[in-house]
C-alpha positions as CSV (number, residue, x, y, z in Angstrom):
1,X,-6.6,-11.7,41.2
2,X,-9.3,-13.0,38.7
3,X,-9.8,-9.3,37.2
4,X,-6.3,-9.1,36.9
5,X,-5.8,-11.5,34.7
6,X,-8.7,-11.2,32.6
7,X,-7.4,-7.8,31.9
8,X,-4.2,-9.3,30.4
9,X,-6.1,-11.4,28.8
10,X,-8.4,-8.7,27.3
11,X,-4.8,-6.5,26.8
12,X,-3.1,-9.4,24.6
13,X,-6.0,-10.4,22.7
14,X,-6.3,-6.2,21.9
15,X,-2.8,-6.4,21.3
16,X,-2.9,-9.5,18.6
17,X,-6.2,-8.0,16.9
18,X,-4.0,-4.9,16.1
19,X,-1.3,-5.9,15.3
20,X,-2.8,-8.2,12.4
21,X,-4.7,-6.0,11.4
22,X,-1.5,-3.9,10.3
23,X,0.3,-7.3,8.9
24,X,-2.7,-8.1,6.9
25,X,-2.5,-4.4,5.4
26,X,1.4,-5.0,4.9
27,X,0.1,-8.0,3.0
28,X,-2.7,-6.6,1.0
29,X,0.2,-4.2,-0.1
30,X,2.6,-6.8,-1.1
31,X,0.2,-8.8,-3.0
32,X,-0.9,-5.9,-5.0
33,X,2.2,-4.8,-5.8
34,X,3.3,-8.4,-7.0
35,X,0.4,-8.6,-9.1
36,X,0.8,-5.1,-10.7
37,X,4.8,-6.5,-11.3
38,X,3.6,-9.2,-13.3
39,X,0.7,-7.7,-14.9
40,X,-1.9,-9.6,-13.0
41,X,-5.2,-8.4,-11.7
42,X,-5.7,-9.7,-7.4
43,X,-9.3,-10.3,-6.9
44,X,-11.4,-9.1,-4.0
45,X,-8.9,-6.7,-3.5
46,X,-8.1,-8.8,-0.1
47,X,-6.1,-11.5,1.6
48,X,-7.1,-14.3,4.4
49,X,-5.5,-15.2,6.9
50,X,-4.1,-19.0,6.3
51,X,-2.1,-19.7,9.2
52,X,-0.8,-17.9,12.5
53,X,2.1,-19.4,14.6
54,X,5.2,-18.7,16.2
55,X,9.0,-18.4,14.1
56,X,12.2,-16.9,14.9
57,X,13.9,-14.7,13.0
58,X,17.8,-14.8,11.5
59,X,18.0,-13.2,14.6
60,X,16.8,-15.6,17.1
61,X,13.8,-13.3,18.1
62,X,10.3,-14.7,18.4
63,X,7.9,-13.3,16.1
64,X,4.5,-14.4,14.6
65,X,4.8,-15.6,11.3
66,X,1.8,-15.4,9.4
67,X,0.7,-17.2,6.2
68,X,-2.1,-15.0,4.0
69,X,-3.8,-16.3,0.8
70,X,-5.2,-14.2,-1.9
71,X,-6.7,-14.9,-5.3
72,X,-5.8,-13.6,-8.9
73,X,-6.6,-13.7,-12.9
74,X,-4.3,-13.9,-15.2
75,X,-6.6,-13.6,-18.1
76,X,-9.4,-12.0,-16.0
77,X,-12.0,-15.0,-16.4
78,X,-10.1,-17.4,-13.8
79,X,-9.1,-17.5,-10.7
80,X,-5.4,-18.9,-9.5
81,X,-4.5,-18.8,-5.8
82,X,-1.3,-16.8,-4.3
83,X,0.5,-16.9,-1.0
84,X,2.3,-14.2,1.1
85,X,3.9,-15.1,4.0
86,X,5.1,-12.4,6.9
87,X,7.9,-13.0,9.4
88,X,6.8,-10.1,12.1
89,X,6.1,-7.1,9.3
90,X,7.9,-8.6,7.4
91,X,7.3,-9.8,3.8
92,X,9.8,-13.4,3.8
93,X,8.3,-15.2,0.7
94,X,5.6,-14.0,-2.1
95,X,4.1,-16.4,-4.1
96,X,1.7,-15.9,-7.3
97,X,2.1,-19.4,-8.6
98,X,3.0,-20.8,-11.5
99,X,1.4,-19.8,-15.0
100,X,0.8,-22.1,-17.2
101,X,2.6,-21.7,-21.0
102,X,0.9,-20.8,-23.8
103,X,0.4,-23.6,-25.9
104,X,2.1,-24.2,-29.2
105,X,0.4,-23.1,-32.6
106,X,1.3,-26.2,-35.4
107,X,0.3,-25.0,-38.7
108,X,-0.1,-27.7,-41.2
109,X,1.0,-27.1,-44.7
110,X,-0.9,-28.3,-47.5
Protein backbone atom coordinates (compact mmCIF):
# COMPACT_ATOMS: atom_id res chain seq x y z
CA UNK A 1 0.00 0.00 0.00
CA UNK A 2 3.07 2.22 0.98
CA UNK A 3 4.69 1.73 -2.64
CA UNK A 4 1.53 2.61 -4.08
CA UNK A 5 1.35 5.70 -3.02
CA UNK A 6 4.76 6.80 -3.11
CA UNK A 7 4.44 6.09 -6.72
CA UNK A 8 1.58 8.72 -7.05
CA UNK A 9 3.52 10.73 -5.26
CA UNK A 10 6.60 10.31 -7.46
CA UNK A 11 3.90 10.44 -10.67
CA UNK A 12 2.49 14.05 -9.52
CA UNK A 13 5.53 15.55 -8.47
CA UNK A 14 6.91 14.25 -12.33
CA UNK A 15 3.81 15.54 -13.51
CA UNK A 16 4.15 19.28 -11.88
CA UNK A 17 8.00 19.41 -12.78
CA UNK A 18 6.85 19.17 -16.44
CA UNK A 19 4.45 20.86 -16.76
CA UNK A 20 6.31 24.15 -15.39
CA UNK A 21 8.79 23.55 -17.04
CA UNK A 22 6.53 24.19 -20.32
CA UNK A 23 4.72 27.36 -18.53
CA UNK A 24 7.93 28.85 -17.62
CA UNK A 25 8.91 28.52 -21.50
CA UNK A 26 5.41 30.01 -22.42
CA UNK A 27 6.63 32.76 -20.17
CA UNK A 28 10.13 33.28 -21.19
CA UNK A 29 8.25 33.73 -24.65
CA UNK A 30 5.80 36.24 -23.47
CA UNK A 31 8.29 38.32 -21.78
CA UNK A 32 10.44 38.49 -24.70
CA UNK A 33 8.04 39.28 -26.97
CA UNK A 34 6.75 42.19 -24.61
CA UNK A 35 10.09 43.51 -24.37
CA UNK A 36 10.87 43.39 -28.10
CA UNK A 37 7.14 45.42 -28.38
CA UNK A 38 8.37 48.11 -26.44
CA UNK A 39 11.85 48.27 -27.48
CA UNK A 40 13.27 46.89 -24.28
CA UNK A 41 16.19 44.57 -23.84
CA UNK A 42 14.97 41.37 -20.84
CA UNK A 43 18.10 40.51 -19.00
CA UNK A 44 19.30 36.99 -18.29
CA UNK A 45 17.28 35.88 -20.99
CA UNK A 46 15.06 34.16 -18.11
CA UNK A 47 12.10 34.28 -15.67
CA UNK A 48 11.69 32.95 -11.89
CA UNK A 49 9.22 31.56 -10.62
CA UNK A 50 7.39 34.07 -7.97
CA UNK A 51 4.46 32.35 -6.86
CA UNK A 52 2.57 28.87 -7.60
CA UNK A 53 -1.07 28.32 -6.32
CA UNK A 54 -4.36 27.27 -7.26
CA UNK A 55 -7.18 29.66 -9.54
CA UNK A 56 -10.14 28.98 -11.50
CA UNK A 57 -10.65 29.94 -14.70
CA UNK A 58 -13.83 32.04 -16.44
CA UNK A 59 -14.65 28.69 -16.65
CA UNK A 60 -14.85 27.42 -13.25
CA UNK A 61 -11.91 24.84 -13.90
CA UNK A 62 -9.09 24.56 -11.48
CA UNK A 63 -5.76 25.38 -12.89
CA UNK A 64 -2.35 26.51 -11.39
CA UNK A 65 -1.84 30.01 -11.72
CA UNK A 66 1.60 30.96 -11.79
CA UNK A 67 3.30 34.32 -11.05
CA UNK A 68 7.01 34.62 -12.96
CA UNK A 69 9.35 37.62 -12.55
CA UNK A 70 11.90 38.72 -14.94
CA UNK A 71 14.24 41.70 -15.27
CA UNK A 72 14.83 44.39 -18.06
CA UNK A 73 16.84 47.73 -19.22
CA UNK A 74 15.34 50.28 -20.67
CA UNK A 75 18.50 52.21 -21.36
CA UNK A 76 20.77 49.07 -21.07
CA UNK A 77 22.69 50.23 -17.81
CA UNK A 78 19.66 49.55 -15.26
CA UNK A 79 17.70 47.07 -14.34
CA UNK A 80 13.64 47.49 -13.74
CA UNK A 81 11.61 44.38 -12.75
CA UNK A 82 8.61 42.82 -14.82
CA UNK A 83 5.79 40.40 -14.06
CA UNK A 84 4.02 37.65 -16.12
CA UNK A 85 1.38 35.89 -14.71
CA UNK A 86 -0.14 32.41 -16.33
CA UNK A 87 -3.58 31.09 -15.72
CA UNK A 88 -2.95 27.23 -16.83
CA UNK A 89 -0.78 28.05 -20.35
CA UNK A 90 -2.12 30.82 -20.29
CA UNK A 91 -0.66 34.35 -20.45
CA UNK A 92 -3.70 36.47 -18.08
CA UNK A 93 -1.62 39.66 -17.22
CA UNK A 94 2.01 41.01 -18.60
CA UNK A 95 3.52 43.56 -16.78
CA UNK A 96 6.90 45.61 -17.69
CA UNK A 97 6.24 48.40 -15.29
CA UNK A 98 6.07 51.74 -15.46
CA UNK A 99 8.90 54.02 -17.26
CA UNK A 100 9.69 56.87 -15.92
CA UNK A 101 9.30 60.25 -18.31
CA UNK A 102 11.98 61.95 -19.58
CA UNK A 103 12.55 64.95 -17.83
CA UNK A 104 11.95 68.41 -19.15
CA UNK A 105 14.78 70.57 -20.91
CA UNK A 106 14.31 74.53 -19.53
CA UNK A 107 16.46 76.68 -21.58
CA UNK A 108 17.14 80.00 -20.06
CA UNK A 109 17.37 82.93 -22.28
CA UNK A 110 19.77 85.53 -21.65
Amino acid sequence: MFDLIGLAILAGGGWLWLDSLRARDIGIAAARSACAAEDLQLLDDTVSIGSLKPARNADGRLLLRRMYTFEYSDTGDNRRNGSVVLLGRQVVLLNVGLRPAPLPVYRTLH
